[in-house]
N, C-alpha and C positions, 0 to 999 in steps of 0.2 A: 533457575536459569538466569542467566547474566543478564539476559537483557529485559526482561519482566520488570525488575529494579530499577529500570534505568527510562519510567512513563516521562518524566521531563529534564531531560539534562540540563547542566550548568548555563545559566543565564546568562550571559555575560555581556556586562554593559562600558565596562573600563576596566583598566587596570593599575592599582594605585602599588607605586615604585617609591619607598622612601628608607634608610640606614634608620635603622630603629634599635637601640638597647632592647635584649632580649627581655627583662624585666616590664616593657612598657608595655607587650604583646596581650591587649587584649581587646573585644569588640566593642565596648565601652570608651577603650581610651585613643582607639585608632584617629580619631581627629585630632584628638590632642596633642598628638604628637607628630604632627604636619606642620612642618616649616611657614612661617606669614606667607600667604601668597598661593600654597602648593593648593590644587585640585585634583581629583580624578582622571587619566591619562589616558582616553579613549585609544584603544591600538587597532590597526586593521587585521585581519587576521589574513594568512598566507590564502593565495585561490589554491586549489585543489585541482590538479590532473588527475584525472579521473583512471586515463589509459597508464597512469603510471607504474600501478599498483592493481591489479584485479584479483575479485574474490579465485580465482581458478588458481594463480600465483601464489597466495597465501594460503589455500586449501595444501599444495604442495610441499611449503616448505614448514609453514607452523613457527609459533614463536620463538621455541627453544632454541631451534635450528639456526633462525634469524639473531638470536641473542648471540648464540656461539660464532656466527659469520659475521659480527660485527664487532668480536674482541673483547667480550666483558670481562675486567678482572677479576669478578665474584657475581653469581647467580645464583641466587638462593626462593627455592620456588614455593618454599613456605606448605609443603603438602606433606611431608616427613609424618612415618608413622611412629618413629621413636624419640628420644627423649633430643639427638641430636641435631643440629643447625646442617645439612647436607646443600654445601657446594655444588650445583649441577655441571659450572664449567670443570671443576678438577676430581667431582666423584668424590670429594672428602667431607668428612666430617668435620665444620671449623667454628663450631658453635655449639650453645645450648637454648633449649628453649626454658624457658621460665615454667615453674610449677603449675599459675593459671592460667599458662596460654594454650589454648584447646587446637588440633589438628585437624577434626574429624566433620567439618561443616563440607557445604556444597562448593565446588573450584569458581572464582569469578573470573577466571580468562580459559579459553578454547584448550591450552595443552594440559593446566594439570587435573591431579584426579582429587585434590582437595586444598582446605583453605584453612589461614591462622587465622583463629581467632583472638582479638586480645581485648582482654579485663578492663580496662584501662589503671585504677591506683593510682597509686603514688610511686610510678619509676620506680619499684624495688626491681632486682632480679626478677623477680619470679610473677613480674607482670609483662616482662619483654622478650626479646629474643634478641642473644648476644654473641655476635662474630669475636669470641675471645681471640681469633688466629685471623686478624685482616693483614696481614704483612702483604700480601698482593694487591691490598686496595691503595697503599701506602705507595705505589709505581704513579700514583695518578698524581702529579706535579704542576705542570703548567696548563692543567685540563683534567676536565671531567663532567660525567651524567650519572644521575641518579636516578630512576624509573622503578616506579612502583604501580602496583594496581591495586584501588582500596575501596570498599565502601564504610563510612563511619555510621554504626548504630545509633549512637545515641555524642552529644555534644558534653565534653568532661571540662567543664568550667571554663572561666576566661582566660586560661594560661595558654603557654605554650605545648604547644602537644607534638612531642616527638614520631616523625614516620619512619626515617634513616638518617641517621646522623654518627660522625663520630664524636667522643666526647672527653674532657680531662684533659690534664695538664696543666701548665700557668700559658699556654698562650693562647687556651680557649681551643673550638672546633672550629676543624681548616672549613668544614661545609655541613651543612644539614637541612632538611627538608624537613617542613612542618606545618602543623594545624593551629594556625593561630585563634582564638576565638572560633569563628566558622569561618573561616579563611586560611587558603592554599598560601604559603610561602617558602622560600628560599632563600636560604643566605650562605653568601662566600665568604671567608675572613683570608685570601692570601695574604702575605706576608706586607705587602705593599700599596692594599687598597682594603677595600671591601665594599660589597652591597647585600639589600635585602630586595627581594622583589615580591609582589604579589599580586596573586591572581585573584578567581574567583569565589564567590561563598560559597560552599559545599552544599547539597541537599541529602540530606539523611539516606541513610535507606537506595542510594544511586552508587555506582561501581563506576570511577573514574581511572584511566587513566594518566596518570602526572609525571610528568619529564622535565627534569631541570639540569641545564647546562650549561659548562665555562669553559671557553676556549682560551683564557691566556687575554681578553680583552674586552668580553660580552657577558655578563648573565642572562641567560632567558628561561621562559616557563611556559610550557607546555601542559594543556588538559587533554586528552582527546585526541591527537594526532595536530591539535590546531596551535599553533605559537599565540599566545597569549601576552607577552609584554619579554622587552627586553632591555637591560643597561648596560653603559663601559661599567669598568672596573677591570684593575690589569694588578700582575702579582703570580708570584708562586706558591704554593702551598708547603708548611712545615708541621711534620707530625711527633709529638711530644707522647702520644698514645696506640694502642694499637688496636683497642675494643671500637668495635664498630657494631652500632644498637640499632634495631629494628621496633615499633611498638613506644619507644619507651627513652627516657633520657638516663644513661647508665649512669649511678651517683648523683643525680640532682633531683630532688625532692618537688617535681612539676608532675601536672596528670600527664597520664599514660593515653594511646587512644585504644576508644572504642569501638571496634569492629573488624576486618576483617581483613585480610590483605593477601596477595599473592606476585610470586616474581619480579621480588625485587633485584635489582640489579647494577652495579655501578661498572663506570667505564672509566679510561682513562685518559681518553679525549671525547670533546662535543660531538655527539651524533648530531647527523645532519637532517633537517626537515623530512627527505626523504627518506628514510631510514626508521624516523620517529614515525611517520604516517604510518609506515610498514608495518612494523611492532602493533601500532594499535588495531590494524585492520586482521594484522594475523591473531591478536589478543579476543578481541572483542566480537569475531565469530561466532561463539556458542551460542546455541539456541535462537539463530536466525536457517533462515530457508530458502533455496533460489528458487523465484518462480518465473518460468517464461512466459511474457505476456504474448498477446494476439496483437496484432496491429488494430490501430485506431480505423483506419480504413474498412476493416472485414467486420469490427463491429456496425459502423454507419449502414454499411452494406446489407446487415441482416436488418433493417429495418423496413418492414415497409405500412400501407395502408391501403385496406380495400374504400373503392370508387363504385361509383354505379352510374357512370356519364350516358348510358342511353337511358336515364330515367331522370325525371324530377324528383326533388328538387334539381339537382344536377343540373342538368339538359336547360336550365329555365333562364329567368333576366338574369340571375346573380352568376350564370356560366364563367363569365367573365374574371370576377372578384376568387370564384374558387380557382380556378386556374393558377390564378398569381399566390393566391397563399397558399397551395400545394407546390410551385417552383420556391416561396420565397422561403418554404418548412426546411430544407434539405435533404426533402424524403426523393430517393430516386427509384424507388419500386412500388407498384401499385399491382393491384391483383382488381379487374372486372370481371365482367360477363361475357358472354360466348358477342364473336364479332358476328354471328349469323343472324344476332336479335339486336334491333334497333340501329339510327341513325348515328354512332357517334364514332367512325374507322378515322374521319377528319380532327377532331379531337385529340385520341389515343396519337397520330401522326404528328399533331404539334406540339404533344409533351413528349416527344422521341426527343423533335430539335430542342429539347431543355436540359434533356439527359434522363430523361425521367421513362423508365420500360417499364411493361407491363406482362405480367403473370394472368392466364384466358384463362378462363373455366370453361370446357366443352360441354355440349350438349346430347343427350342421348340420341337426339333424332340427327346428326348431323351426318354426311354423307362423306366421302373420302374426300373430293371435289375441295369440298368446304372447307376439311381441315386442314389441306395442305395450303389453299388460299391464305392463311393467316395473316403471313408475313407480308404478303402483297398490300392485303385490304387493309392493314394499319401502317402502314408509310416505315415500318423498319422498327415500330414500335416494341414488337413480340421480345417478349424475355423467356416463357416457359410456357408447355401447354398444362393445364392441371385435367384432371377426369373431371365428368361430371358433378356438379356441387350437390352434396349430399344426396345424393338417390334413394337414400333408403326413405326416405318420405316422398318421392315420386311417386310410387306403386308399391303395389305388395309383392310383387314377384321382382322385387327390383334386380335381385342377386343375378336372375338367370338373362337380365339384359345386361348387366351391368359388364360383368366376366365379358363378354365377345366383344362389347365395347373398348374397353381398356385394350384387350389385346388386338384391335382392329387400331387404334390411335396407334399403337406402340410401333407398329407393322408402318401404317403411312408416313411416320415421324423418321422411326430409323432406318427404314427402307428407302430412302430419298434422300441422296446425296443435301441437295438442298437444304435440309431440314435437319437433317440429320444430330447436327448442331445442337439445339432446341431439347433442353432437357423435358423428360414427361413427369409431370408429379400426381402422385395418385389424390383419388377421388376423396374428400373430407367426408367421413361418415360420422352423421348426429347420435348422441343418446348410445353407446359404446356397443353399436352393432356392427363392428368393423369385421368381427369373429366368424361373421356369415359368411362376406367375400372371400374368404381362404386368401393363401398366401399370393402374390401376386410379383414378388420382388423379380421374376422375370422381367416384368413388363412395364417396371417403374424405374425411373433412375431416383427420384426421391421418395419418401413416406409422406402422411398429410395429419397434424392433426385440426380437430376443432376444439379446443380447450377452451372452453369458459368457466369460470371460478364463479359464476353470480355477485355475490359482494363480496364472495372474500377474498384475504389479499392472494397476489399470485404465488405465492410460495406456500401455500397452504398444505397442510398433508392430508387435506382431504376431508368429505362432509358428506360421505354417504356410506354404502356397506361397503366389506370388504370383499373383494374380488381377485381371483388368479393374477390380475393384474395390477392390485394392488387397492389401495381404498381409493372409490369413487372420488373423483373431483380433484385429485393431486394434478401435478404436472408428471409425474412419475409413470401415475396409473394410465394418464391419455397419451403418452409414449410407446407404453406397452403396450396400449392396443394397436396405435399407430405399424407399431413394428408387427403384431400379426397380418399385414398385407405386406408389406416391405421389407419384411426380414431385417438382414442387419445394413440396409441402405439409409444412409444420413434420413433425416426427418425435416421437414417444414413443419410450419402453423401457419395454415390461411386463413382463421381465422380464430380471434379473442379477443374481448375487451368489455368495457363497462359502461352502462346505460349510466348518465351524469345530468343533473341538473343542478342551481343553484345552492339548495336547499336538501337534495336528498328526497329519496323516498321510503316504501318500503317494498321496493324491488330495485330498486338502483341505488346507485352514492350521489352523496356532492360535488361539485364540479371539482373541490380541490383535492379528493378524494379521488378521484379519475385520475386526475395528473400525477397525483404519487402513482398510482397502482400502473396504469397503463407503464411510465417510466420504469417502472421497477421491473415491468411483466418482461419487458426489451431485455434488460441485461440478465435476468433468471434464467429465462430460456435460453437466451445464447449461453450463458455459462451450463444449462445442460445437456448442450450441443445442438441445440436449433439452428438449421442453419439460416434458415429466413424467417421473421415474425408478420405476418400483418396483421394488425390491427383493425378491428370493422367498428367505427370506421370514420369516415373524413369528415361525411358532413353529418349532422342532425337531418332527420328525412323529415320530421312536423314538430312540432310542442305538443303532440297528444301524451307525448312521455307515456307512448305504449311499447309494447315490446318492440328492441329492437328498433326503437324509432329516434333514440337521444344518445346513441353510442359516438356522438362527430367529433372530430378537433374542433368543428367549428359547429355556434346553431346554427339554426334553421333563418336566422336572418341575415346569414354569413357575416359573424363574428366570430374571432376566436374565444374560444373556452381556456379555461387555464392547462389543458392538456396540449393545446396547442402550443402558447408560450412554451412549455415546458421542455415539448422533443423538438421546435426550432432549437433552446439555446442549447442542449445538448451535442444537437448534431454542430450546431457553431462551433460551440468548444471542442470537437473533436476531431472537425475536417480537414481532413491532410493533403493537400496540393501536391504533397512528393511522391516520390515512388518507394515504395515500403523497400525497406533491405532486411539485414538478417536484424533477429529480434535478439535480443541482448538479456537474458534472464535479470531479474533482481533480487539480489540478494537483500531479505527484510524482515519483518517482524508487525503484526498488530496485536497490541497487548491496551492493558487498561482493561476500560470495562467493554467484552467483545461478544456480552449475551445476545444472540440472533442477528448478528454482523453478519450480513454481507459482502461481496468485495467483487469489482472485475478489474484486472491489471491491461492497461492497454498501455501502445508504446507505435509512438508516432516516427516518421521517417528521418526527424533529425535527433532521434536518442531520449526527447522528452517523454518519460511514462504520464500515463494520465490512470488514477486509482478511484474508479469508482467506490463509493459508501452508503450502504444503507441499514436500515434495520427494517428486517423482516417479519413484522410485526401487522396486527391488525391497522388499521385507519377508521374500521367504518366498523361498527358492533351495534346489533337492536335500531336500526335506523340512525344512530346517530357518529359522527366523528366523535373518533378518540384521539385524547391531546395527547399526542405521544412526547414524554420526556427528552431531549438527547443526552447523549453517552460520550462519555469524552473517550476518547480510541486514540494511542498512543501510536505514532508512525514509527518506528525504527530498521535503519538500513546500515551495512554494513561498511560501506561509500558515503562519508559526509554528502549531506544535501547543499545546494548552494541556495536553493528558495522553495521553498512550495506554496503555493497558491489554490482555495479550494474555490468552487464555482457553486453556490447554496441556491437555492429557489424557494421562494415563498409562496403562499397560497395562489396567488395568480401567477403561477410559473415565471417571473420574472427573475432573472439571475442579477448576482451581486458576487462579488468578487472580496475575500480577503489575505492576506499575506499572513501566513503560517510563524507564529514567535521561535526561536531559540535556535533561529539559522544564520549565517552556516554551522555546521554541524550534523550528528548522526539520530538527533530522535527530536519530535514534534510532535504535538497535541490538534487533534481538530475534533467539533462539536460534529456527532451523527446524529441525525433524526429520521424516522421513517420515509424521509423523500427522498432521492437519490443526491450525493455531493459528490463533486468530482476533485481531485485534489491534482492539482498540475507540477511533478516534482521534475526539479533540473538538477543536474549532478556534474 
């Protein structure tokens, strides 16, 4: 696939422009032959409109088509199954291919169905491919482009390495494109000037590609759709020859190149920037994929946190202190306890004026009265009612309270205009007796799970038998159960997460082990449709680091823990003050090393995608953290990037910020390790 090849594209730092005898071309002696004075020629490179040109556009028309509506004099796609050189714009046969140059490889641009390979040698025949009948490239006079797409295998010494050129005669080639040392150039010889220009150093093994054009006044050079350097020089062109050489220098005893090329084609005037971008974005399609991201917003949104405000700690001196770092988290949904038990409706009412609502859990003894009260008794608070919290450990006959219950909530909820509103989410059943309550999706607008993993990470596939539902302990299997009460109605989780202390134990993780896993648990689930997460939970309830007692963002002496730091800077990085519009697919690729990769694509209200990265790997094995390696994961999109930016976290959830190398342009390298990174691309 074209773009697997392509894990770091050309670097490009300058662009060095100098009239070089063809003879001096090599990577050794490129200084040497720098005039006193000259240096490296830093160029900016052209910005990129993005609305210019879109993948929907170039899915339609393809590159051929584009070559054809842009006038080429000769288009040769280099994918021929027989022995001859085949024209695509005139349908003719106007060449040969050389003895060792092979047909039969994989195509490196989106239309054709195969690729030249070439030997490199010594420039005989039958190491090239030769346009014996270019009489129509011969029209190109006071202008021209030359556009190829190439990836070079292997580096054939320090000469000059022929890509397309014509060649012979006494007044020399009017133009030719080549591989000098490891470096891109181009030179014009009109009759009345000349230059040489050059680009960048090639990487092996990468599919560029390169467009060089002379309009009668400019040479320029193009990698990638991106202008790369340009100089005067003015002049017509005279042709003394009429063989026009692909691969190879026809008659001159220089190496040949090595590897691979497809759709070459010359013109007869300078294509224009636009037109170049077009080519490459119609070229360099294969083996990318559009995917439509979710909004940044709807992610934040599934986030929440169970509270226990009529209870201590909660309730106590530090009320105070957790208030403020539950507004200052950016978490805006909480899940408590039934408002008929304990003092705290005053509370839940003044995180409403924060923005911050809450998810009840009902009670089995509650009366209609009560339920409908909700809304009242917390100040505007109320987000959703849930059922009963886990009843199957209330009693043993829980089943035959439970059923009338559910369908008495359902009855008062959406029987009441008022209320009506007010989605109902079913009751979280412990230890996977969901199977007793029978189907229930009548009387639920959501499903519920309790998924807890213990120590292991959330994406586990699971650490107990195997069941119609799948193996214990997945996220998969506690879905499935999930859905035997609620059928095929979206699903929550009100409750999951991981008991954390400094050090770890041997029932819980380490605190920096929490902050990966809870983080990763957030975006697992929503990529498998959860639509809301909470997490239990906020605070540390003691240091007995008994069950259930050390699962908090914060301890027990209200501090944050590092799972804290860690979904603050997330929700920072991802909060959207706009108002979401339509979501724009991207067209992309992650390639590199993408063993147990995972990814969430989000896309904020001004066009910026935000690319979550993880690896779905353990953290925490036999009591202790595992140092998990990173993977370098290649970003590739089909729309040059203009920057990306990825957001890393270290053990105490603290974020830092770095700028992504080899932009603008279309592919980028970032380190993944098993804690979540967010990558922030602009386009």
């Amino acid at each position: 696939m074209l773009f697997n090849e392509r894990s770091s594209l050309w670097r490009f730092i300058g662009a060095l422009v100098i009239v070089v005898p063809l003879s001096a071309c090599s990577a050794a002696s490129l200084r040497s032959v720098l005039p006193s004075g000259s240096s490296f020629v830093a160029v900016a490179k052209r910005a990129v409109d993005a609305s210019a040109s879109t993948s929907e556009t170039v899915a339609a028309t393809g590159l051929a088509a584009q070559v054809h509506a842009d006038g080429a004099l000769g288009y040769y796609q280099l994918a021929d199954t027989g022995d001859g050189v085949v024209d695509t714009e005139s349908g003719k046969t106007v060449g040969e291919y050389g003895s060792t140059v092979k047909r039969d490889t994989a195509s490196i641009v989106s239309d054709a169905s195969a690729s030249a390979t070439f030997p490199g040698g010594t420039s005989s025949t039958a190491d090239e491919a030769v346009i014996t009948n270019a009489t129509a490239l011969q029209s190109a006079v006071s202008g021209v482009t030359v556009e190829a797409w190439l990836s070079e295998s292997e580096t054939n010494g320090a000469g000059l390495v022929t890509l397309a050129a014509f060649y012979g005669g006494t007044a020399g080639q009017p133009y030719g494109l080549h591989i000098c040392g490891t470096t891109i150039e181009f030179d014009v010889h009109p009759q009345n000037g000349g230059m040489t220009v050059w680009g960048p150093t090639l990487q092996l093994n990468h599919t560029y590609y390169v467009v060089a054009t002379y309009n009668g006044s400019a040479v320029s050079l193009y990698v990638d759709g991106q202008l790369v350097v340009t100089k005067p020089t003015q002049g017509q062109f005279r042709y003394t020859t009429s063989a026009f050489s692909i691969g190879g220098a026809l008659g001159v005893a220089t190496p040949g190149f090595i590897g691979r090329m497809n759709d070459v084609a010359v013109y007869g005037h300078a294509l224009t920037a636009q037109q170049i971008e077009e080519h490459f974005l119609a070229g360099s399609a294969r083996g990318l994929a559009a995917e439509t991201p979710t909004a940044a917003t709807t992610f934040v949104n599934s986030m929440g946190v169970n509270t226990h405000f009529s209870q201590s700690p909660y309730n106590g001196p530090g009320e105070a202190r957790i208030l403020n770092y539950l507004t200052a988290s950016g978490i805006r949904h909480i899940r408590d306890g039934s408002v008929a038990v304990g003092n705290f409706q005053s509370t839940l009412a003044k995180l409403a004026t924060e923005g911050i609502h809450a998810t009840i859990t009902t009670e089995l003894s509650e009366t209609d009265q009560e339920i409908k009260a909700y809304p009242a008794t917390i100040g505007g608070a109320l987000e959703a009612y849930e059922g009963p919290n886990e009843p199957n450990f209330q009693s043993s006959d829980w089943t035959s309270v439970t059923v009338p219950f559910i369908e008495r909530l359902w009855a008062d909820v959406k029987g009441d205009s008022a209320l009506a509103q007010y989605p109902v989410i079913a009751p979280g059943i412990a230890l996977g007796s969901a199977g007793a309550l029978g189907n229930m999706s009548a009387y639920v607008d959501y499903g519920n799970t309790h998924d807890y993993f213990l120590e292991n990470n959330p994406e586990t596939g699971g650490f107990g038998s195997v069941t119609p539902q799948g193996q214990y302990g997945s996220l998969s299997y506690n879905l499935n159960l999930a859905a035997l009460i609620s059928g095929t109605k979206p699903i929550m989780s009100t409750e999951t997460g991981y008991g954390s202390s400094p050090t770890g134990g041997a029932s819980f993780v380490d605190d920096a082990t929490a902050a990966r896993y809870v983080s990763r648990t957030y975006f697992h689930q929503y990529n498998a449709g959860v639509v809301r997460t909470f997490i239990y939970e906020f605070l540390d309830e003691n240091t007995s680091a008994e069950d259930f007692t050390n699962f908090g963002f914060l301890d027990a002496n209200v501090n944050p823990k590092p799972t804290y730091n860690t979904i603050r800077a997330i929700i920072a990085d991802l909060s959207d003050s706009g108002t979401p519009g339509t979501l724009t697919p991207l067209t992309y690729e992650l390639a590199g090393n993408v063993a147990n990769l995972e990814h969430t694509l989000l896309e904020k209200s001004d066009g910026t995608y935000y690319l979550a990265l993880w690896l779905a790997v353990p953290s925490w094995e036999n009591n202790h953290r595992v140092i998990v390696q990173p993977q370098t994961v290649d970003i590739i999109t089909h729309l040059p990037m203009k920057s990306a930016t990825v957001m890393q976290l270290n053990n105490n959830g603290n974020a830092s910020f770095v700028n992504l190398s080899g932009l603008p342009g279309t592919a980028t390298s970032v380190l993944v390790w098993d804690s979540v990174s967010i990558v922030k691309l602009t386009f």
